[in-house]
PDB file with one MODEL, atoms N, CA, C and O in Angstrom:
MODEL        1
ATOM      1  N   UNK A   1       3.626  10.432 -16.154  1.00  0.00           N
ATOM      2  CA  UNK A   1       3.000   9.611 -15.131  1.00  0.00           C
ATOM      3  C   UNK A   1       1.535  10.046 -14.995  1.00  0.00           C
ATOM      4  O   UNK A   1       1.416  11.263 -15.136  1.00  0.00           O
ATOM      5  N   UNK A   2       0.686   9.563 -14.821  1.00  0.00           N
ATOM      6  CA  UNK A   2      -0.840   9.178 -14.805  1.00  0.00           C
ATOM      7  C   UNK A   2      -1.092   9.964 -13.403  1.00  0.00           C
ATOM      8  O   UNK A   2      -0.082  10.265 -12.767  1.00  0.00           O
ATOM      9  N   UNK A   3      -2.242  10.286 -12.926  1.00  0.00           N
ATOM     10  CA  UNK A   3      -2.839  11.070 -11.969  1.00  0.00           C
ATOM     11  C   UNK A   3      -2.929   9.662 -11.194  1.00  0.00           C
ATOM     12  O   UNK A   3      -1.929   9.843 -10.499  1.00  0.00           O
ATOM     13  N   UNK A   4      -3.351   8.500 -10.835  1.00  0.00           N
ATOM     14  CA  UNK A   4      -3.450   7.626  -9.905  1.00  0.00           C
ATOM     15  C   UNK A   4      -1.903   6.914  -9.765  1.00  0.00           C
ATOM     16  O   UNK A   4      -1.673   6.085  -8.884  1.00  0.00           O
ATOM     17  N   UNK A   5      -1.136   7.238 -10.503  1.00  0.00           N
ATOM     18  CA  UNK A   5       0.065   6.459 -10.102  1.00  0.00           C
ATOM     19  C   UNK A   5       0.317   8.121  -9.256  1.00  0.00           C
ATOM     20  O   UNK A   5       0.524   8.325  -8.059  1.00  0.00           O
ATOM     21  N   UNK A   6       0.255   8.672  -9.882  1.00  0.00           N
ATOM     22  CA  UNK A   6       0.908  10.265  -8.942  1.00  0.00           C
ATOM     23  C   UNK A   6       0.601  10.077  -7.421  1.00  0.00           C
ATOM     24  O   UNK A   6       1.359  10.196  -6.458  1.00  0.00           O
ATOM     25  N   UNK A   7      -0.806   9.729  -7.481  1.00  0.00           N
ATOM     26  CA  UNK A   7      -1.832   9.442  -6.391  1.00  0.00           C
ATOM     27  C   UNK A   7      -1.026   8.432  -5.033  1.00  0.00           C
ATOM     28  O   UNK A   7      -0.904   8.654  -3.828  1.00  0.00           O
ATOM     29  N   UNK A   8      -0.622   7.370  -5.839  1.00  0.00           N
ATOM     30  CA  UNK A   8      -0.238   6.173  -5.125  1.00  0.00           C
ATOM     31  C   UNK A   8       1.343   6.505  -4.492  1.00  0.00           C
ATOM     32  O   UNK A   8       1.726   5.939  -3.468  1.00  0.00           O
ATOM     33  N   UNK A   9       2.201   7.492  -5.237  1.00  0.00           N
ATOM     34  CA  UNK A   9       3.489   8.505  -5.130  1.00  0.00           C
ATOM     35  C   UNK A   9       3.293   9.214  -3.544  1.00  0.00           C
ATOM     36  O   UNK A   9       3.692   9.100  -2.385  1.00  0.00           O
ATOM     37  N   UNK A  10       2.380  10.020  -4.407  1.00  0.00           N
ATOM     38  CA  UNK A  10       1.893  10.521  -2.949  1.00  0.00           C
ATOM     39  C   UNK A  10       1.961  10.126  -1.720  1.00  0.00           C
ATOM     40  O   UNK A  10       2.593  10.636  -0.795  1.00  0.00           O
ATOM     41  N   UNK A  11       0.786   8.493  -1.726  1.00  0.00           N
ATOM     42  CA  UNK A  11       0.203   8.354  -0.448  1.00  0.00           C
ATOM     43  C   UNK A  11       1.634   7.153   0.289  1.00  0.00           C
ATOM     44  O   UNK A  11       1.528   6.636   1.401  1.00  0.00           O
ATOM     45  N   UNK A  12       2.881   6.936  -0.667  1.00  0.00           N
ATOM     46  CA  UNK A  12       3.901   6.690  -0.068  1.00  0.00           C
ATOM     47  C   UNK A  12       5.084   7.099   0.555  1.00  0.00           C
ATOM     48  O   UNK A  12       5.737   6.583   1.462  1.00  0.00           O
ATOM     49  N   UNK A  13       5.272   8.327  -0.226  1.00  0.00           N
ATOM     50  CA  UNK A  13       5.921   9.736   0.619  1.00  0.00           C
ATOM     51  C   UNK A  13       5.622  10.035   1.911  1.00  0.00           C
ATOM     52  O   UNK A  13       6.380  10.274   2.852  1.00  0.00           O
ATOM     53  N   UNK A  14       3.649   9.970   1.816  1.00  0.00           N
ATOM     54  CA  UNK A  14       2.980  10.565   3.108  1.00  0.00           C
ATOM     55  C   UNK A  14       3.592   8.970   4.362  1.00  0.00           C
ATOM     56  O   UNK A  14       4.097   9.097   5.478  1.00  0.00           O
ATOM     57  N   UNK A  15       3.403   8.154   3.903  1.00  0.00           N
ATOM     58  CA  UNK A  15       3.856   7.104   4.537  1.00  0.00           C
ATOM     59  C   UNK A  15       5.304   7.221   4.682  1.00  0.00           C
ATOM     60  O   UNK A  15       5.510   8.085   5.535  1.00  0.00           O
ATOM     61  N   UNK A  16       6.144   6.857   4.341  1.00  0.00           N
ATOM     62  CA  UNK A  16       7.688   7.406   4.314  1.00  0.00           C
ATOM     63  C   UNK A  16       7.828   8.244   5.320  1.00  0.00           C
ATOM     64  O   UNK A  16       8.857   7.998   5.948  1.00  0.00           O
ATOM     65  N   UNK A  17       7.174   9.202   5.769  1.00  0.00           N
ATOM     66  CA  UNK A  17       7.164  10.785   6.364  1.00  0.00           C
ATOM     67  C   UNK A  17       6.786  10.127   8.289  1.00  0.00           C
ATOM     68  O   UNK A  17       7.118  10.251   9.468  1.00  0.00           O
ATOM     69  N   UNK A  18       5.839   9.394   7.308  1.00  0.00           N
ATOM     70  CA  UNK A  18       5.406   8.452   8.834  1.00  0.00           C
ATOM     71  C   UNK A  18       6.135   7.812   9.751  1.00  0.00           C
ATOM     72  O   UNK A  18       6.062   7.983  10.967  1.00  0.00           O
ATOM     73  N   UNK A  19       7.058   6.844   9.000  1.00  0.00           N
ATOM     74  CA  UNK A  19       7.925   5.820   9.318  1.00  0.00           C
ATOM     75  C   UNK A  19       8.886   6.925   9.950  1.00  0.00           C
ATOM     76  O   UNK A  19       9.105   6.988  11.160  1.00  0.00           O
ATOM     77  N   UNK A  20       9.234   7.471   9.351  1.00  0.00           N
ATOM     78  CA  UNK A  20      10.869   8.438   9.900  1.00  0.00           C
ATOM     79  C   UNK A  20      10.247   8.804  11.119  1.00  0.00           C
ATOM     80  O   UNK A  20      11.064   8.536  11.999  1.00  0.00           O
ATOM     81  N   UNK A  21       8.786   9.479  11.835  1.00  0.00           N
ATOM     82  CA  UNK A  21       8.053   9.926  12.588  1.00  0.00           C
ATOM     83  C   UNK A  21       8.196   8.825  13.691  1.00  0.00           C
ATOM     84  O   UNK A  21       8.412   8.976  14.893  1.00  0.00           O
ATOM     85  N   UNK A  22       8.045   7.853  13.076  1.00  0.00           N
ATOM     86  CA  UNK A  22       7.657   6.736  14.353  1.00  0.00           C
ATOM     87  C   UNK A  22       9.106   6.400  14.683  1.00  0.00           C
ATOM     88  O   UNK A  22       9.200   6.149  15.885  1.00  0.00           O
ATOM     89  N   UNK A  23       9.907   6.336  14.241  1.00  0.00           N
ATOM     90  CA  UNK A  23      11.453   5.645  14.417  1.00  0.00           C
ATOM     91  C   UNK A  23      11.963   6.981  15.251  1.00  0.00           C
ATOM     92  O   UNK A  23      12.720   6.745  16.192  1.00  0.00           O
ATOM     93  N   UNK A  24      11.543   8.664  14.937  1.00  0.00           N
ATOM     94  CA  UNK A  24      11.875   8.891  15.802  1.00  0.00           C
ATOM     95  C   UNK A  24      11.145   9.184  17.370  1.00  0.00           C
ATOM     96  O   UNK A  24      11.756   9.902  18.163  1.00  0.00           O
ATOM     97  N   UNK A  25      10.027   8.681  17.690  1.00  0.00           N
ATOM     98  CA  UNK A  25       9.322   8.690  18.804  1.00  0.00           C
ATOM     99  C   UNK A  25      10.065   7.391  19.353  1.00  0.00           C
ATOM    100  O   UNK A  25      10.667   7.785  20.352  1.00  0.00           O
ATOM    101  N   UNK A  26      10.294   6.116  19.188  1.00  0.00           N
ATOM    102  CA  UNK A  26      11.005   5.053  19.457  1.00  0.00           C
ATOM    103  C   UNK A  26      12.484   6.026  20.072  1.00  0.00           C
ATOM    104  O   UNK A  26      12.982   6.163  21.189  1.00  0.00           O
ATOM    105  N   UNK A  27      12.755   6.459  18.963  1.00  0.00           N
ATOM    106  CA  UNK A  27      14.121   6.869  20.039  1.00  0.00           C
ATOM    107  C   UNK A  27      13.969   7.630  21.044  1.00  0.00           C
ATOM    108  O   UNK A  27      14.374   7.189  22.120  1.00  0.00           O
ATOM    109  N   UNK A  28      13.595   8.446  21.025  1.00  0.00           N
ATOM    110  CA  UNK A  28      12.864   9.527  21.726  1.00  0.00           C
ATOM    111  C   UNK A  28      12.397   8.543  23.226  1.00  0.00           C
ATOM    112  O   UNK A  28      12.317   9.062  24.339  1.00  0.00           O
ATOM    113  N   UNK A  29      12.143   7.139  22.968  1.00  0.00           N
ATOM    114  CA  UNK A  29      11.574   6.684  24.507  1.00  0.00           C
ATOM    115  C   UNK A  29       9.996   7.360  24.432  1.00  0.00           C
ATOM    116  O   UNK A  29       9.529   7.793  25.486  1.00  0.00           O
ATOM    117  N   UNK A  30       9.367   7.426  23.458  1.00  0.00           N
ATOM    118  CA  UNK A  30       7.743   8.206  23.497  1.00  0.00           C
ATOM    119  C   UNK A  30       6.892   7.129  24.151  1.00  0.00           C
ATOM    120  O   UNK A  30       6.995   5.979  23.723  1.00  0.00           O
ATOM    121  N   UNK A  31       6.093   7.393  25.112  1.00  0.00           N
ATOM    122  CA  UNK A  31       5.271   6.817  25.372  1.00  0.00           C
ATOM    123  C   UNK A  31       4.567   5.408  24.826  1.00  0.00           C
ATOM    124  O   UNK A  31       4.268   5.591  23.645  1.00  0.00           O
ATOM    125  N   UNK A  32       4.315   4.501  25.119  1.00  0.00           N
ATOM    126  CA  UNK A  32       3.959   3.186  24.287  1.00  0.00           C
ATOM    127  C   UNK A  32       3.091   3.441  24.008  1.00  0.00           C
ATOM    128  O   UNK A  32       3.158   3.406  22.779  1.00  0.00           O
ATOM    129  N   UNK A  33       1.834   3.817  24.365  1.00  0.00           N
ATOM    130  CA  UNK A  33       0.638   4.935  24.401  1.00  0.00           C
ATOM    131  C   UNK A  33       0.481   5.299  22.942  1.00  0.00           C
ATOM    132  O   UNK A  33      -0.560   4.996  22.361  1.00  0.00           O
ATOM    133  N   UNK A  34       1.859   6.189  22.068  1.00  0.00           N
ATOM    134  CA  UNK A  34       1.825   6.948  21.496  1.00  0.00           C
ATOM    135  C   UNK A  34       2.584   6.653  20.219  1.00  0.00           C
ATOM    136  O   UNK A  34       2.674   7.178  19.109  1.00  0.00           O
ATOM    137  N   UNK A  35       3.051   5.683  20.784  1.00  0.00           N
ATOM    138  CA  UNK A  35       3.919   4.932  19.406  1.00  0.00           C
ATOM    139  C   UNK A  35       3.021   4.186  19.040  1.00  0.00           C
ATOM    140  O   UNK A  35       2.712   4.349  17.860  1.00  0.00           O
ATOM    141  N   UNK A  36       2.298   3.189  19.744  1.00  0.00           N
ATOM    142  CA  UNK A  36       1.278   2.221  19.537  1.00  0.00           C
ATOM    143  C   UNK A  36       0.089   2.647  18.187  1.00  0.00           C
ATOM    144  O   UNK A  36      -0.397   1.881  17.354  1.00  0.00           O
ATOM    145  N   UNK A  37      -0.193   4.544  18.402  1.00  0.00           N
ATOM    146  CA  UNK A  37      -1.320   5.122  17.934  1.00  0.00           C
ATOM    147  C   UNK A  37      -0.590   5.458  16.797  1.00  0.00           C
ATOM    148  O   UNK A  37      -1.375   5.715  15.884  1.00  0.00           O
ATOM    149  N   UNK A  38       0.269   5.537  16.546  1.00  0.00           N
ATOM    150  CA  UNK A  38       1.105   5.731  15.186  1.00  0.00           C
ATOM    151  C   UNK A  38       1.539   4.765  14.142  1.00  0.00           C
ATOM    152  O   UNK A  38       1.530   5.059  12.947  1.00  0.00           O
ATOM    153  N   UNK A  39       1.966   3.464  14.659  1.00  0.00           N
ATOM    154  CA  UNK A  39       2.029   2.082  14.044  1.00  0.00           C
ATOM    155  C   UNK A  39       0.451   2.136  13.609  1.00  0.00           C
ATOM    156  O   UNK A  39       0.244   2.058  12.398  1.00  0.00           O
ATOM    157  N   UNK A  40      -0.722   2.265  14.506  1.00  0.00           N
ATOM    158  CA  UNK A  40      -1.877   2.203  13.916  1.00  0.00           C
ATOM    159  C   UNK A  40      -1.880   3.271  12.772  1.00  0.00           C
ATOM    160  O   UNK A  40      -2.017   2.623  11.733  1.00  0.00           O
ATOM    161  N   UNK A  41      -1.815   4.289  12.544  1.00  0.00           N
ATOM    162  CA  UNK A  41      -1.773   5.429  11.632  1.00  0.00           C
ATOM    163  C   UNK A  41      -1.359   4.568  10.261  1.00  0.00           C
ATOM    164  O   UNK A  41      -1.972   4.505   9.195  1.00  0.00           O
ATOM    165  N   UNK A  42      -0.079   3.914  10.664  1.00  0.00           N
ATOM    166  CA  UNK A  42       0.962   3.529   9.267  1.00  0.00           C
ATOM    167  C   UNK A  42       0.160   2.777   8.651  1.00  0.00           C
ATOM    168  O   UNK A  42      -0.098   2.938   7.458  1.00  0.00           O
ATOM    169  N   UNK A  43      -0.595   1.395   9.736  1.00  0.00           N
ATOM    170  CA  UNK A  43      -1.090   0.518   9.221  1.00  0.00           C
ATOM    171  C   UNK A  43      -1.974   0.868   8.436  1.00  0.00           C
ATOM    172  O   UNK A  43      -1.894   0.510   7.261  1.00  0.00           O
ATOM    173  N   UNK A  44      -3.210   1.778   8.950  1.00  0.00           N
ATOM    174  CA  UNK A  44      -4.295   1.850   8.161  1.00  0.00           C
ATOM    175  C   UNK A  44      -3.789   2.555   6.555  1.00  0.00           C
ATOM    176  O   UNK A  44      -4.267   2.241   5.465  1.00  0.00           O
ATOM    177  N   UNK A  45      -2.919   3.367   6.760  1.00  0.00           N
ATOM    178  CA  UNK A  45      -2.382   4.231   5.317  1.00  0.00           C
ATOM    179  C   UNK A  45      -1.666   3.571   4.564  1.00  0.00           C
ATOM    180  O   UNK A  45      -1.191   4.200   3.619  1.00  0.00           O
ATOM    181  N   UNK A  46      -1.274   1.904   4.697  1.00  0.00           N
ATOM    182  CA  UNK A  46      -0.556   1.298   4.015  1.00  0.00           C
ATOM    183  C   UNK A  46      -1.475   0.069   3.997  1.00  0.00           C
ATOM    184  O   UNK A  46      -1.012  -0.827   3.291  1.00  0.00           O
ATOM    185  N   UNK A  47      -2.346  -0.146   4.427  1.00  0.00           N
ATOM    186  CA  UNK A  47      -3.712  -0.593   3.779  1.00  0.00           C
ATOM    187  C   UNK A  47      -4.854  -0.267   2.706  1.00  0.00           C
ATOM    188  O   UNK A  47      -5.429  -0.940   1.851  1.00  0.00           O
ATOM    189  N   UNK A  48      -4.954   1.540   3.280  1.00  0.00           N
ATOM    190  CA  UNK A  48      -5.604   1.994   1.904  1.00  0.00           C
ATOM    191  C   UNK A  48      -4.382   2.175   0.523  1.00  0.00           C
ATOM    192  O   UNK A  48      -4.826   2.249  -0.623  1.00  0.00           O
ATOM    193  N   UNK A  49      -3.048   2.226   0.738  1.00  0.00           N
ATOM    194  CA  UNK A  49      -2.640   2.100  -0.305  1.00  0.00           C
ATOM    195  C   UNK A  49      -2.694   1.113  -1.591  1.00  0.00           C
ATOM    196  O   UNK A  49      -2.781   1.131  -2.819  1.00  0.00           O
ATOM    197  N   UNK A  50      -2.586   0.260  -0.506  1.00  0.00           N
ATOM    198  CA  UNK A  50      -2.708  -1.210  -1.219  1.00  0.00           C
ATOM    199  C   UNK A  50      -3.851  -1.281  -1.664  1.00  0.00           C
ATOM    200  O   UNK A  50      -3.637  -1.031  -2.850  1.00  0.00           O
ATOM    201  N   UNK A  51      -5.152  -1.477  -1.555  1.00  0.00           N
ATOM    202  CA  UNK A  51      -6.469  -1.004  -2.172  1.00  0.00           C
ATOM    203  C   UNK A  51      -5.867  -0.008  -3.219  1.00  0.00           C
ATOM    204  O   UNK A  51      -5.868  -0.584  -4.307  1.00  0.00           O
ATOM    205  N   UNK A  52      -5.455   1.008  -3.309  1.00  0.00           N
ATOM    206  CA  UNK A  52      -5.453   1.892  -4.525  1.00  0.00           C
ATOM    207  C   UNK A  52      -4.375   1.153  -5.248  1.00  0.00           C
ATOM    208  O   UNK A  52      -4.352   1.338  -6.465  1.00  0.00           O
ATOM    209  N   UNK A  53      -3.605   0.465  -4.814  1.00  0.00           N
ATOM    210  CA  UNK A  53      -2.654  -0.168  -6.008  1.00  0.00           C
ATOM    211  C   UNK A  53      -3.734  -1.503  -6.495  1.00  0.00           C
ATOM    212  O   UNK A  53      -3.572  -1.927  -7.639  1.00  0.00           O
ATOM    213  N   UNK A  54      -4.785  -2.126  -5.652  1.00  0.00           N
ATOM    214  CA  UNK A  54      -5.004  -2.732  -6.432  1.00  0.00           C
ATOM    215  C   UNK A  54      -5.596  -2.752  -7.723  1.00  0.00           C
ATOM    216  O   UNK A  54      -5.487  -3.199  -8.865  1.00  0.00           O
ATOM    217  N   UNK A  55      -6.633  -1.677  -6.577  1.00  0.00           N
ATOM    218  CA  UNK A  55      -7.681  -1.114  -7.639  1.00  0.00           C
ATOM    219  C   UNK A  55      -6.890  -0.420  -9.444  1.00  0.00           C
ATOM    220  O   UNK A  55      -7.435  -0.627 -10.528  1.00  0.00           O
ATOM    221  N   UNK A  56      -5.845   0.202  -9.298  1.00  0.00           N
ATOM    222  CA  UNK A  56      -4.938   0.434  -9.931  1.00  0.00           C
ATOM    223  C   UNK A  56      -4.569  -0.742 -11.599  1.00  0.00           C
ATOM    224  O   UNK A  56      -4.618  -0.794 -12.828  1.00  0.00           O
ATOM    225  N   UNK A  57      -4.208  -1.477 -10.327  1.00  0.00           N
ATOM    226  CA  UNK A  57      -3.475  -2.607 -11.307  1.00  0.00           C
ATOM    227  C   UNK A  57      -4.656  -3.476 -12.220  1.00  0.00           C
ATOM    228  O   UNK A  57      -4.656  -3.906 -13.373  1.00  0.00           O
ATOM    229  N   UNK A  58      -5.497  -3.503 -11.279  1.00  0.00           N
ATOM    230  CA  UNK A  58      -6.752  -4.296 -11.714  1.00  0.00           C
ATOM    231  C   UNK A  58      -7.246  -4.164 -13.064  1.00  0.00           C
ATOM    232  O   UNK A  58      -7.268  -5.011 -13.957  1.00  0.00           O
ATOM    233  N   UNK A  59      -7.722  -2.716 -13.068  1.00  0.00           N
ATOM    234  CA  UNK A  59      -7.900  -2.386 -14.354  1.00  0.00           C
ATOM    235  C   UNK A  59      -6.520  -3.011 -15.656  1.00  0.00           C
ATOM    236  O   UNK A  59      -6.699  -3.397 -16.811  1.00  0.00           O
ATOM    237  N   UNK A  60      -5.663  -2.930 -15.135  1.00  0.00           N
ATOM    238  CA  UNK A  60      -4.742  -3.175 -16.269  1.00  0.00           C
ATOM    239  C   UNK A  60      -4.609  -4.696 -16.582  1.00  0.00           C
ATOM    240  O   UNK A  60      -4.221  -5.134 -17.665  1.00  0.00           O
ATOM    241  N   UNK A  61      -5.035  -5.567 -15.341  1.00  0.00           N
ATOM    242  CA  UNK A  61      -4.977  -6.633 -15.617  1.00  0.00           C
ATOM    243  C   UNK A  61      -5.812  -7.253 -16.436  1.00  0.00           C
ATOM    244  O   UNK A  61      -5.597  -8.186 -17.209  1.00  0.00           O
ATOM    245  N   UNK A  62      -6.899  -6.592 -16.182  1.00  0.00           N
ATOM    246  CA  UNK A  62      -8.033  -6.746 -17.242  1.00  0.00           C
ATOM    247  C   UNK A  62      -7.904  -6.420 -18.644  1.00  0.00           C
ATOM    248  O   UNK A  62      -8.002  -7.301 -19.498  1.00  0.00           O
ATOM    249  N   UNK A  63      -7.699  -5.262 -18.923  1.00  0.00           N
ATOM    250  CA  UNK A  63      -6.828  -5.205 -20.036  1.00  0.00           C
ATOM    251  C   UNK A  63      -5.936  -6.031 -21.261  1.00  0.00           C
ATOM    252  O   UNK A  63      -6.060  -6.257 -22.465  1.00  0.00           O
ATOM    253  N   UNK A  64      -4.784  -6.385 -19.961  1.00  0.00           N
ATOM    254  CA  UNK A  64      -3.786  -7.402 -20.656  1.00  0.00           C
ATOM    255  C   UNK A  64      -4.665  -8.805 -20.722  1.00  0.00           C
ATOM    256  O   UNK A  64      -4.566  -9.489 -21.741  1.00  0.00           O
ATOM    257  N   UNK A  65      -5.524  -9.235 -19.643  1.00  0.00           N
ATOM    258  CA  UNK A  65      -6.645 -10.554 -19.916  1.00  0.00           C
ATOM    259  C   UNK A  65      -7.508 -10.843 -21.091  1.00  0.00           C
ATOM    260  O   UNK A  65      -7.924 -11.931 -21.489  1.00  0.00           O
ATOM    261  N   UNK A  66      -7.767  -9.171 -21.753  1.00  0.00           N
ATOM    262  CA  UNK A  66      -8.543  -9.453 -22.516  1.00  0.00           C
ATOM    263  C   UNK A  66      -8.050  -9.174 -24.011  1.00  0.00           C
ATOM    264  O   UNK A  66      -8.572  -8.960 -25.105  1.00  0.00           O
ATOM    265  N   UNK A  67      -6.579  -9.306 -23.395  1.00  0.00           N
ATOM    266  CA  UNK A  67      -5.563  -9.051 -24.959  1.00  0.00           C
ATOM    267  C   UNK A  67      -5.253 -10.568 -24.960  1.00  0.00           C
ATOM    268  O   UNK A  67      -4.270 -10.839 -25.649  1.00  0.00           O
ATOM    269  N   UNK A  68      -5.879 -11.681 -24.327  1.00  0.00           N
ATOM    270  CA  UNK A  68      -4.879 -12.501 -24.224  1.00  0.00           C
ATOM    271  C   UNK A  68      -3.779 -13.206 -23.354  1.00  0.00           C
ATOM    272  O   UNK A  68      -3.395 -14.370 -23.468  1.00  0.00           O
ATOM    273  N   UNK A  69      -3.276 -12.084 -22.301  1.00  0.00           N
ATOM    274  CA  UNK A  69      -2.221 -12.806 -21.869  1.00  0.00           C
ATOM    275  C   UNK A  69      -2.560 -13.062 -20.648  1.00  0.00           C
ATOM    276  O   UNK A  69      -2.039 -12.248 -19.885  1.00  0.00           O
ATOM    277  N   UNK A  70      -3.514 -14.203 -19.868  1.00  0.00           N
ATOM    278  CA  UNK A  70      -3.930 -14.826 -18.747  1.00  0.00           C
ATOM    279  C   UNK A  70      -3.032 -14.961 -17.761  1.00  0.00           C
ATOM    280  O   UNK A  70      -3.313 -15.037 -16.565  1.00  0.00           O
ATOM    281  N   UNK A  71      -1.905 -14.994 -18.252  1.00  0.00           N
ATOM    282  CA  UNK A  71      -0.604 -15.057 -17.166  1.00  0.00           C
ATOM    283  C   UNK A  71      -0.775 -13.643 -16.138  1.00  0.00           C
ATOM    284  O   UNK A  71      -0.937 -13.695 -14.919  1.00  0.00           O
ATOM    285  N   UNK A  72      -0.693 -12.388 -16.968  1.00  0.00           N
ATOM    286  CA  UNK A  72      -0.762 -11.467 -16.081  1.00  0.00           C
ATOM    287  C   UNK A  72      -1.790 -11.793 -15.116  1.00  0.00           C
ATOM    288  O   UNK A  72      -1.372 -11.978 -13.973  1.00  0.00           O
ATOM    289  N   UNK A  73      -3.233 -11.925 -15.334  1.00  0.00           N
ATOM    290  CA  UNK A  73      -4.308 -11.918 -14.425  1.00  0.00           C
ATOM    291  C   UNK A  73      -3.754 -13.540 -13.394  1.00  0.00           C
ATOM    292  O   UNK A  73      -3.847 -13.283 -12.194  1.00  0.00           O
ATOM    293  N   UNK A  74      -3.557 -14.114 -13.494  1.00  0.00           N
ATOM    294  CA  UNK A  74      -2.939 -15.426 -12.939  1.00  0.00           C
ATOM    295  C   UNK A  74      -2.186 -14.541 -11.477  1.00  0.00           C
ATOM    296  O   UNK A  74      -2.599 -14.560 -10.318  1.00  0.00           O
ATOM    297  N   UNK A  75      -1.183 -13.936 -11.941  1.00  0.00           N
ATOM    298  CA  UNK A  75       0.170 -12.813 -11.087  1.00  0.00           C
ATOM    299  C   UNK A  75      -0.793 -12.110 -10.351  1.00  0.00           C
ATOM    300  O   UNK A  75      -0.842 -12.072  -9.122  1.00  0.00           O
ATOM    301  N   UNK A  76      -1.693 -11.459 -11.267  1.00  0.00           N
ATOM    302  CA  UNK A  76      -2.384 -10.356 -10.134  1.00  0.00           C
ATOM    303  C   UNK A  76      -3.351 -11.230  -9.290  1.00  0.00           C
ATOM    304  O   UNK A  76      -3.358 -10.596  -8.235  1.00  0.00           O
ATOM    305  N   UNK A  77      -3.906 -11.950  -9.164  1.00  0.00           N
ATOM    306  CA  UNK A  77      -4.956 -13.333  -8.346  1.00  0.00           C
ATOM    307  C   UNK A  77      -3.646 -13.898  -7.642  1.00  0.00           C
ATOM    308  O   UNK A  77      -3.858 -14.111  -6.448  1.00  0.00           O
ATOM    309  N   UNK A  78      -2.294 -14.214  -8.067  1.00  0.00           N
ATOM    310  CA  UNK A  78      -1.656 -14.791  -6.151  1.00  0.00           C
ATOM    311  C   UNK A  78      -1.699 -13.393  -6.061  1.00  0.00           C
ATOM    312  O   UNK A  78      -2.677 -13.103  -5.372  1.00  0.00           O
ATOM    313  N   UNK A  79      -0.916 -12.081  -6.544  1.00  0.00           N
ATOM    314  CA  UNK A  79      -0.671 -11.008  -5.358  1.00  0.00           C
ATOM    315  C   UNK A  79      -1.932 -10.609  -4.232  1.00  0.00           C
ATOM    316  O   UNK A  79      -1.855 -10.512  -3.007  1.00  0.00           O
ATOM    317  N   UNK A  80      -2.934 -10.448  -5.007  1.00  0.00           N
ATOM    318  CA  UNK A  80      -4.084 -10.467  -4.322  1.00  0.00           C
ATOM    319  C   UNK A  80      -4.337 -11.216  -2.830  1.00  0.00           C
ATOM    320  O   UNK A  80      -4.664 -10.636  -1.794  1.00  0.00           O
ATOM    321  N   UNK A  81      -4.077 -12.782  -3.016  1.00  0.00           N
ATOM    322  CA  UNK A  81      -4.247 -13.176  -1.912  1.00  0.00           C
ATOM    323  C   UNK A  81      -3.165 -13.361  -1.371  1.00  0.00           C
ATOM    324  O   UNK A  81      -3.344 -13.981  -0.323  1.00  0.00           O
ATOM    325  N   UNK A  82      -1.866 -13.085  -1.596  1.00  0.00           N
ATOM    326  CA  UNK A  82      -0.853 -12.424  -0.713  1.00  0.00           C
ATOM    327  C   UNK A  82      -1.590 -11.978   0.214  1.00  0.00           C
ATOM    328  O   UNK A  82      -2.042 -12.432   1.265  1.00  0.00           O
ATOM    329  N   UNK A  83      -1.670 -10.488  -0.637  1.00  0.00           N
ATOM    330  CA  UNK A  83      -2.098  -8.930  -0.169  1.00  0.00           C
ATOM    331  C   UNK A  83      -3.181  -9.447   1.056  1.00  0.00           C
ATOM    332  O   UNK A  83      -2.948  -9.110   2.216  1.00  0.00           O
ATOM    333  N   UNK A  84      -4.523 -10.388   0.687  1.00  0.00           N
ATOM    334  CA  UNK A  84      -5.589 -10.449   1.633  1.00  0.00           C
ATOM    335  C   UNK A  84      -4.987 -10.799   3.111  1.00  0.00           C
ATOM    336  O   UNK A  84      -5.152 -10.340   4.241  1.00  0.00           O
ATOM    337  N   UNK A  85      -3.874 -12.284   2.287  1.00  0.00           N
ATOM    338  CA  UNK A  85      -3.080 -12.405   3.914  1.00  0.00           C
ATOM    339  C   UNK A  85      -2.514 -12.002   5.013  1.00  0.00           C
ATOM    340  O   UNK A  85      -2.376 -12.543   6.110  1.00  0.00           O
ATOM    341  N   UNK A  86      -2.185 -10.928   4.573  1.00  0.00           N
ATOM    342  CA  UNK A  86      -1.442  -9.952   5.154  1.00  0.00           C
ATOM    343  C   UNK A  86      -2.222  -8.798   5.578  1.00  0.00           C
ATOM    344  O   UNK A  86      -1.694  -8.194   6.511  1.00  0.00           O
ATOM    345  N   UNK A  87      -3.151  -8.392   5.229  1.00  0.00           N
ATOM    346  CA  UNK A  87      -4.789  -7.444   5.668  1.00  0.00           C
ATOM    347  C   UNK A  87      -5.439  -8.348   7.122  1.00  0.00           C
ATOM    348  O   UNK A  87      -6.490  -7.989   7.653  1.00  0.00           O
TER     349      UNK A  87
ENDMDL
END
């Protein structure tokens, strides 16, 4: 495995770690205050992920585009504006 897929491993674990965090402040009855500041946490770290997956993929799409196979770059242009929709 590649140092930026390792990268992207990483920054979903660290997220993962998050989620279990926030599910247990929810039970817990934590402050809305404080759950609120943590959903923010997730969001922003599962925003920059997505940026590093794109940035990621991008390159490869380019790649396979310039081997020829336009379909891939086609796939990665809707995920993209998925992805924007949802940003």
């Amino acid at each position: 495995m590649d140092d930026e897929r390792k990268k992207i491993f990483s920054r979903l674990r660290r997220i993962e770690g998050q989620i279990r965090g926030l599910q247990r402040l929810v039970e817990n009855e934590t402050p809305c205050v404080d759950v609120l500041t943590q959903v923010s946490a997730v969001t922003s770290a599962m925003k920059k992920t997505g940026i590093a997956i794109i940035q990621f993929r991008l390159k490869q799409c380019v790649i396979e585009s310039s081997q020829g196979n336009d379909e891939a770059l086609d796939d990665f242009q809707k995920a993209l504006a998925r992805y924007i929709d949802m940003a």
